[in-house]
PAROSE-587586 format. One record per residue (C-alpha): residue in one letter; y negated, x negated, z. Coordinates in steps of 0.05 Angstrom, whole numbers, padded with zeros to 5 digits, always signed. Last residue first. Layout:
AYXZ
...
//
This chain:
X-01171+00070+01549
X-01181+00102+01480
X-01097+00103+01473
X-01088+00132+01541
X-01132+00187+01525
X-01090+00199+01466
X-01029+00204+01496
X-00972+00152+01475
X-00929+00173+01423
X-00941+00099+01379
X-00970+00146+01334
X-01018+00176+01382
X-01010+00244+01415
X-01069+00301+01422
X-01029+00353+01377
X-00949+00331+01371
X-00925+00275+01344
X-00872+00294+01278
X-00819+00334+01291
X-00752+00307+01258
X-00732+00346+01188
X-00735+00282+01151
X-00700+00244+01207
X-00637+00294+01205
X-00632+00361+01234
X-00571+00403+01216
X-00579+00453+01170
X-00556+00523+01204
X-00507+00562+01163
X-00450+00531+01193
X-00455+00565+01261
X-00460+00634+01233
X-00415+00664+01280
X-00359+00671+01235
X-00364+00607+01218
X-00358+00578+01284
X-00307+00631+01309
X-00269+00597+01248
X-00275+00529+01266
X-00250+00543+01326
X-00192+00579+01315
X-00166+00525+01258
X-00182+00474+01319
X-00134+00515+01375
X-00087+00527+01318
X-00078+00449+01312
X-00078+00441+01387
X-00014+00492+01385
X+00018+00453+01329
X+00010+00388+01374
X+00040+00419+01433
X+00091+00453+01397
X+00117+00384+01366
X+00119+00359+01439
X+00149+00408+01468
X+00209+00401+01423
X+00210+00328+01417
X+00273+00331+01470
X+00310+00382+01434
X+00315+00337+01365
X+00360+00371+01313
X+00359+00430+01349
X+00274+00440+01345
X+00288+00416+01269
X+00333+00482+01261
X+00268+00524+01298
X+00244+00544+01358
X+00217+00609+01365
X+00150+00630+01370
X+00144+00663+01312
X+00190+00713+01337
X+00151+00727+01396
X+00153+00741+01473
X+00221+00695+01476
X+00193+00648+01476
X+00162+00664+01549
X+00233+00651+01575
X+00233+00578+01581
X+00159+00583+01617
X+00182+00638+01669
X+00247+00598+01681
X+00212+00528+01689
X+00169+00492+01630
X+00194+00417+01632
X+00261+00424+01673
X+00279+00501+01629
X+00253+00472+01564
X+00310+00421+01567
X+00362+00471+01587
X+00336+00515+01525
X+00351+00453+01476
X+00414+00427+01508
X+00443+00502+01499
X+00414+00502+01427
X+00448+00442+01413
X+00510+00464+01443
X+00521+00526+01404
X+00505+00495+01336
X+00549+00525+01297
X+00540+00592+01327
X+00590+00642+01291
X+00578+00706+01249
X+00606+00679+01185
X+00607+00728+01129
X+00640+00730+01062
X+00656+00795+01064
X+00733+00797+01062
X+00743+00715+01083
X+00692+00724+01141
X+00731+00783+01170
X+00802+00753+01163
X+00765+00690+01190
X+00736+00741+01252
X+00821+00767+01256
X+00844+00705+01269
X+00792+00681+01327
X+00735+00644+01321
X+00728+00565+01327
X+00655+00556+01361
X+00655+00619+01398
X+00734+00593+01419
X+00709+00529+01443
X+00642+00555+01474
X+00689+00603+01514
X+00733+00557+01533
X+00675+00510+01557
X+00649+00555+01594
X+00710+00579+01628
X+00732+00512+01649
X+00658+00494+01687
X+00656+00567+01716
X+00722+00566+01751
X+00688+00549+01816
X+00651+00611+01816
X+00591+00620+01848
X+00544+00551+01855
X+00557+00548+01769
X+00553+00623+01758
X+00480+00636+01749
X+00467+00570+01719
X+00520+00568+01664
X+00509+00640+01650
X+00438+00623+01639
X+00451+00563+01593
X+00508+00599+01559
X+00464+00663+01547
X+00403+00620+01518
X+00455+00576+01469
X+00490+00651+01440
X+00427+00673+01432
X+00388+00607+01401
X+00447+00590+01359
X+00459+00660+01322
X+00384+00651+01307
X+00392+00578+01280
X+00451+00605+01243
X+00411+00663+01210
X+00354+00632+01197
X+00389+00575+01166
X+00432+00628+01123
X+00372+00659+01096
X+00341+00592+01079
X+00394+00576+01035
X+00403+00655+01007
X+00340+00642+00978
X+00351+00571+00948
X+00405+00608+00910
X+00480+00596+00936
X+00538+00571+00907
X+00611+00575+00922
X+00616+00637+00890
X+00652+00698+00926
X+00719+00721+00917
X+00747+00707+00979
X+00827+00673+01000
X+00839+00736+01036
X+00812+00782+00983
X+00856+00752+00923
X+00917+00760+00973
X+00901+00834+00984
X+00890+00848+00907
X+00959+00804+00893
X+00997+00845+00953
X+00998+00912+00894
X+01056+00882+00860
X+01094+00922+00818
X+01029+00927+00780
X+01020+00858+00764
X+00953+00838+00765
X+00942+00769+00729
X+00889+00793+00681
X+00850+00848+00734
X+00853+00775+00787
X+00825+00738+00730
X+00768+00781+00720
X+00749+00783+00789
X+00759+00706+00800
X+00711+00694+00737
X+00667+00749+00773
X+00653+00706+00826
X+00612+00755+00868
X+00543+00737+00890
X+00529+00740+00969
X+00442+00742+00972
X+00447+00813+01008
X+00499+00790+01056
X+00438+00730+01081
X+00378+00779+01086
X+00423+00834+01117
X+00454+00780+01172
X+00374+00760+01178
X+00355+00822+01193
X+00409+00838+01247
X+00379+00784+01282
X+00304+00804+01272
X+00322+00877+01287
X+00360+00865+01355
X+00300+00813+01378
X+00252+00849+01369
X+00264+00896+01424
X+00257+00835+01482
X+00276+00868+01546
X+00339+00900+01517
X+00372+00852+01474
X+00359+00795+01520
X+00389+00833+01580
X+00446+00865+01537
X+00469+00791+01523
X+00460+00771+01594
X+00496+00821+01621
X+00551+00806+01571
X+00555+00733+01593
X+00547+00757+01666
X+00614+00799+01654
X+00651+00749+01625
X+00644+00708+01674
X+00663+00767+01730
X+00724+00782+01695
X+00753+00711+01680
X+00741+00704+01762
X+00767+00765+01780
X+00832+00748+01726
X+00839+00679+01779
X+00848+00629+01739
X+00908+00591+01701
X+00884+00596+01640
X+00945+00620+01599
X+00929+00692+01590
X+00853+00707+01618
X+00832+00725+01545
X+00886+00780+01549
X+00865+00810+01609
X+00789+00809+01578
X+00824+00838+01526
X+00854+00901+01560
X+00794+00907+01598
X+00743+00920+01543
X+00685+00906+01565
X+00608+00931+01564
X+00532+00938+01565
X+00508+00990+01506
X+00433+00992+01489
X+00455+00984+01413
X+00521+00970+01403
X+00542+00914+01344
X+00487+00873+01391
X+00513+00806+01351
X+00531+00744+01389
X+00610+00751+01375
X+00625+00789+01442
X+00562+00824+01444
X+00599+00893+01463
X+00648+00862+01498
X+00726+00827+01499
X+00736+00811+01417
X+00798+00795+01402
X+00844+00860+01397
X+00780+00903+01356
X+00777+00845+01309
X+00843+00873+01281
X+00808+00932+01269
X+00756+00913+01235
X+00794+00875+01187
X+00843+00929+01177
X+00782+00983+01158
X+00758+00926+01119
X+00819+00923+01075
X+00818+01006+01077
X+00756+01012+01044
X+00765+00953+01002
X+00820+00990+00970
X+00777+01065+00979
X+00726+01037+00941
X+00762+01000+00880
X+00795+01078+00882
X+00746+01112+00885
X+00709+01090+00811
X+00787+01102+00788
X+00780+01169+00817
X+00710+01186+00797
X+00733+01187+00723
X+00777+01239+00728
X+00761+01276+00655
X+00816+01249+00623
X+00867+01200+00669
X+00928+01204+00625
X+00880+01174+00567
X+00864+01115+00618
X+00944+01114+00627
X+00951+01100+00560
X+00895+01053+00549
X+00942+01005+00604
X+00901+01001+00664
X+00878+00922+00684
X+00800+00932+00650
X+00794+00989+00687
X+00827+00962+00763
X+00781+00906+00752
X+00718+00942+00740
X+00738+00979+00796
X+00748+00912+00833
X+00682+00894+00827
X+00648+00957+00836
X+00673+00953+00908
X+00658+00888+00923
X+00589+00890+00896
X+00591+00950+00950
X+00622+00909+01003
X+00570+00859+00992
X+00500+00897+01013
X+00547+00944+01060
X+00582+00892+01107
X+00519+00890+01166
X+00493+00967+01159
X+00573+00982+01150
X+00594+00936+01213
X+00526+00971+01256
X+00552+01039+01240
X+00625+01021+01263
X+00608+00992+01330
X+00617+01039+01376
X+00678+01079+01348
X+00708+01016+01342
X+00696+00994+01409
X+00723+01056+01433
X+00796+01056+01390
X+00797+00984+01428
X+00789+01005+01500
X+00718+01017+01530
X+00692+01001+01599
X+00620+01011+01611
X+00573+00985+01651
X+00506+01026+01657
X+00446+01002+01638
X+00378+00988+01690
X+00361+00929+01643
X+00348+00884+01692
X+00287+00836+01682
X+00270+00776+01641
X+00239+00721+01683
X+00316+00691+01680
X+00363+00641+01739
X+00344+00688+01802
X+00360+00762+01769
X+00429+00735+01738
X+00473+00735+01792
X+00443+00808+01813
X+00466+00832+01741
X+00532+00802+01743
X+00547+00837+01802
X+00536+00905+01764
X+00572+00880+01711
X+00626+00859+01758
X+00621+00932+01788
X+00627+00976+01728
X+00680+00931+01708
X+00729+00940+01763
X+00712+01012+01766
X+00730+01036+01696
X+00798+00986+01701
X+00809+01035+01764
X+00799+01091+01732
X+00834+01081+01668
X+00824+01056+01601
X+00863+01091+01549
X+00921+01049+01530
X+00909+01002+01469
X+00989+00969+01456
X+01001+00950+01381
X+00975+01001+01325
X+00917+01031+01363
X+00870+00981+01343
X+00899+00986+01273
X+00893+01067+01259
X+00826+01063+01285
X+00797+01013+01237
X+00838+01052+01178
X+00803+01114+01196
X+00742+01085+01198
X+00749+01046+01134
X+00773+01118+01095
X+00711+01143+01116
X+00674+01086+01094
X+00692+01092+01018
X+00652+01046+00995
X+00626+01049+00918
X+00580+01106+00950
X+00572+01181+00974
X+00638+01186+00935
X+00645+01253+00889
X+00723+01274+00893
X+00797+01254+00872
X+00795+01196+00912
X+00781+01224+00973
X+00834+01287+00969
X+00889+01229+00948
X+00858+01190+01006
X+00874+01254+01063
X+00938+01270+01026
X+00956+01195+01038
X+00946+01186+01108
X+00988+01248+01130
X+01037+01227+01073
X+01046+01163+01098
X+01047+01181+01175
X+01110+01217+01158
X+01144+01165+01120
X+01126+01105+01172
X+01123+01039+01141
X+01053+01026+01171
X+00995+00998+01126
X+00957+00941+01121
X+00941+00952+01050
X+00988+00905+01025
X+01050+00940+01058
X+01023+01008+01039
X+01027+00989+00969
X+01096+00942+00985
X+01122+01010+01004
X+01091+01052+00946
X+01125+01006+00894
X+01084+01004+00828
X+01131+01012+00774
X+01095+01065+00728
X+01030+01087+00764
X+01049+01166+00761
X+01058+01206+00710
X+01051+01279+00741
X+00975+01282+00731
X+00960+01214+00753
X+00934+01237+00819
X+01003+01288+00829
X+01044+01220+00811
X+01005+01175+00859
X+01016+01231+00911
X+01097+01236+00905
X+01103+01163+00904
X+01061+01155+00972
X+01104+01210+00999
X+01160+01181+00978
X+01199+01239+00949
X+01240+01296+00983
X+01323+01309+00974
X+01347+01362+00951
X+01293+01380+00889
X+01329+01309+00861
X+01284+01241+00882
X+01345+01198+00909
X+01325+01125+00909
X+01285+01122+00972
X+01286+01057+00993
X+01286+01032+00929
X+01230+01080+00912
X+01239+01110+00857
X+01204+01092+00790
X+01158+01141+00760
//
């Protein structure tokens, strides 16, 4: 196997790259010809450290060469997700962060009791760092990613197997798991560093309108410090917004308990619909050069995912923004009102935050570009205009009551025209009210009775004349 320019020496004196050293042992002493193991690592996400290498890498040889659970290999995401929120600065939180947060949650709950019907949810703040959130969140990310990670996955084995020389596939024998592995442990590790990097930007739980924690109120400190840089506020004031946003995430969450499933649904509905280009697949396994393992990581940057979409995954994804925009548009609104009279930063702070919900950070396009999956609320303000509307015609209790049912939500026409809302539910409420009636009526026989007309009237009863006048008053 080629050396490692870095490492040129490879005599018994003098030890290989580990990365080198565990390629060759996989490929039964033969190695992956002139792959470089640093620009490997490099296009992974990797760090250039020698002795972290070969912890890392004896752990992914051992995965590759055995029975996956799946085309993902999640384990190897996890680890990778942890590994990159702790790569730049992600101190354990301390007491005094712990106590700062506990309270402005706990503040933001009593802001928000006067401007919602819906109730506390009696949770406990928490503070998390980065590694925590990770930790958190992780199960909900591979219940969210796993429909099109593992088309992913299968992908690029295919595309690793078509790629390898026949020689090498005669090197490999009877290891055919590893090559099935290995498209899993790639993506593995890309979504590992996606996740991860989203770990630096997001500042709670519900951060990107998604409960990725379930029953979980929280911040992370070190990036609600961060999302104060450059504002020009006081950080109690950034803490405290952010807090009631949060609040008012788990609050939703919480008190209604279809909510979480519905939402999450829909994500599922929409990933499940994702086709893979395999015209890109194929010509990424065609243009792969081996000495240059970045091509895989550029090829999932830019997405490999068709254009198109079935009429299916259409409505899926109009569910899914209109729900996105109904969350994120009732949690503004309330934030909005429970803050407006209390901080006198809240005008600028809403509207950064509806700026950067609206934009997303680097690391949620990183995400979007690896699974093909948006999570943000296009239509933010619409939704916001929509709920503040219901709020002056219905009041808090009234606003809220939509809440009580999925059907009763409103839907991407009820954005496209607010004010008609109430109006449009008015009239589909009166039709219901006639489709009920009609059916008590049948159901109770109503319609089985002829009606009278004036062959069935009663003719003059015993005693009367025709002209209905009694008899005796006729002979008078």
């Amino acid at each position: 196997m080629t050396s490692n320019p870095n490492n040129p020496s490879n005599d018994d004196d003098t030890p290989k790259d580990p990365l080198a050293e565990m390629l060759q042992n996989l490929m039964g002493g033969q190695g992956l010809g002139n792959i470089d193991p640093a620009e490997l690592a490099k296009a992974a996400g990797l760090p250039n450290d020698p002795q972290l290498l070969q912890q890392m890498f004896a752990q992914v040889q051992a995965m590759m060469s055995s029975t996956s659970e799946g085309p993902v290999n999640w384990q190897l995401a996890h680890e990778n997700a942890r590994r990159v929120a702790a790569a730049g600065s992600d101190p354990s939180v301390n007491s005094a962060q712990a106590r700062e947060i506990d309270e402005a949650l706990r503040l933001a709950e009593l802001w928000l009791d006067p401007v919602t019907d819906l109730s506390a949810t009696g949770l406990i703040g928490r503070a998390w760092s980065r590694a925590e959130w990770v930790e958190a969140t992780l199960g909900t990310w591979k219940r969210l990613t796993e429909p099109v990670a593992n088309s992913i996955a299968n992908a690029l084995s295919d595309a690793l197997s078509q790629q390898m020389p026949e020689e090498m596939k005669s090197m490999m024998g009877g290891a055919s798991n590893v090559l099935q592995n290995m498209g899993g442990a790639i993506f593995g590790m890309q979504l590992g560093q996606a996740i991860g990097a989203l770990s630096a930007e997001v500042v709670s739980s519900t951060d990107i309108g998604v409960p990725l924690a379930d029953l979980e109120m929280a911040l992370l400190p070190a990036n609600v410090a961060k999302f104060g840089e450059g504002l020009s506020l006081p950080e109690n004031d950034v803490r405290l917004f952010l807090a009631v946003r949060e609040a008012a995430h788990a609050r939703l969450f919480v008190q209604v308990p279809w909510l979480r499933g519905h939402l999450l649904g829909a994500i599922e509905a929409y990933a499940r619909g994702i086709h893979i280009d395999m015209s890109r697949i194929e010509d990424l396994a065609r243009d792969l050069d081996p000495s240059n393992p970045e091509g895989i990581q550029e090829a999932l940057s830019q997405g490999v995912f068709t254009p198109e979409r079935t009429p299916e995954q259409t409505a899926a994804l109009e569910k899914l923004e209109t729900a996105l925009a109904l969350v994120e548009g009732w949690v503004d609104e309330l934030t909005a009102a429970a803050t407006e009279k209390l901080l006198p930063s809240a005008t600028a702070l809403r509207e950064t935050v509806r700026r950067r919900r609206a934009t997303g950070g680097p690391a949620e396009h990183a995400f979007s570009s690896l699974v093909g999956l948006e999570l943000r609320p296009r239509r933010l303000r619409e939704a916001a205009t929509l709920w503040a509307t219901l709020t002056k015609e219905r009041g808090i209790a009234g606003r809220d009551a939509i809440w009580h049912h999925p059907d009763l939500l409103p839907t991407g026409e009820d954005l496209d025209d607010p004010l008609g809302f109430s109006e449009r539910r008015r009239l589909a409420e009166a039709s219901d009210s006639e489709v009920d009636d009609a059916l008590q009526k049948l159901l109770s026989g109503g319609y089985d009775t002829p009606a009278e007309g004036p062959s069935d009237a009663a003719g003059p009863e015993d005693g009367d004349a025709p002209d209905g006048t009694d008899s005796g008053e006729a002979k008078a």
